[in-house]
C-alpha positions, 0 to 999 in steps of 0.5 A: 453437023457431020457426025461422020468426019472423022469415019472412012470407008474402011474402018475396021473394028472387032469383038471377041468371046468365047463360047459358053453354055449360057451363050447356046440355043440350049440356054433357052431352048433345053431339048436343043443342042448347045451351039453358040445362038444366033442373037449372040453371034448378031449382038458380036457383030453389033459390037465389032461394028461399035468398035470399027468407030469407037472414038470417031463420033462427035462428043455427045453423038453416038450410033444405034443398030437399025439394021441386021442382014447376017446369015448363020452359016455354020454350028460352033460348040462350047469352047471355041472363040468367035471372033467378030469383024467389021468394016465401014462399007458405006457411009450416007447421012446419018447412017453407017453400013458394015460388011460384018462377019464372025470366025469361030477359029474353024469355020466362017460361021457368019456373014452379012450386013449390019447398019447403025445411024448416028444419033444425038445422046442428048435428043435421043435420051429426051425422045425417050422421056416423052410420053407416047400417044396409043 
């Protein structure tokens, strides 16, 4: 079975969110300033990825994150909405790469690459159950 039938070079999705202090370094880290993180802007991206193919899976399939190349390129304060995209670069067995970036209306604030692989729900929820050696 191809997962990918339904997916083309091209396909595009986004998420957006607006930037709140629960959302900023200083959320974890109290003597930094209160940007918006960089596992934030990172998980955006993962979503704007989701939905580029939201749809476009078989029933019972769905994508994982694997990989992450992004760069955080410019600081965002409270207030600002980020805007996340991404676009189906390449597709190849079972893995899906994206071009992804994020915009927080000012300032390209982040670039790069993001990759998900196709996944059986059902195989996949079982590999879970099954008890782990080590």
């Amino acid at each position: 079975m191809n997962p990918f039938e339904r997916i083309a070079i091209g396909d595009e999705g986004d998420a957006t969110t607006v930037v709140t202090l629960d959302i900023t370094v200083r959320e974890r880290l109290s003597w930094m300033p209160a940007v918006y993180a960089t596992p934030h802007m990172i998980y955006l991206m993962e979503l704007a990825a989701s939905n580029a193919i939201e749809g476009r899976l078989p029933e019972g399939w769905v994508t994982v994150g694997v990989e992450v190349n992004v760069r955080h390129l410019a600081a965002t304060p409270v207030g600002r909405t980020v805007v996340a995209k991404a676009k189906v670069a390449a597709l190849a067995r079972r893995l899906i790469t994206f071009e992804v970036e994020a915009h927080d209306g000012v300032h390209l604030i982040g670039k790069g690459t993001h990759s998900r692989s196709a996944v059986e729900l059902k195989r996949f929820e079982a590999a879970l159950a099954a008890p782990r050696e080590g």
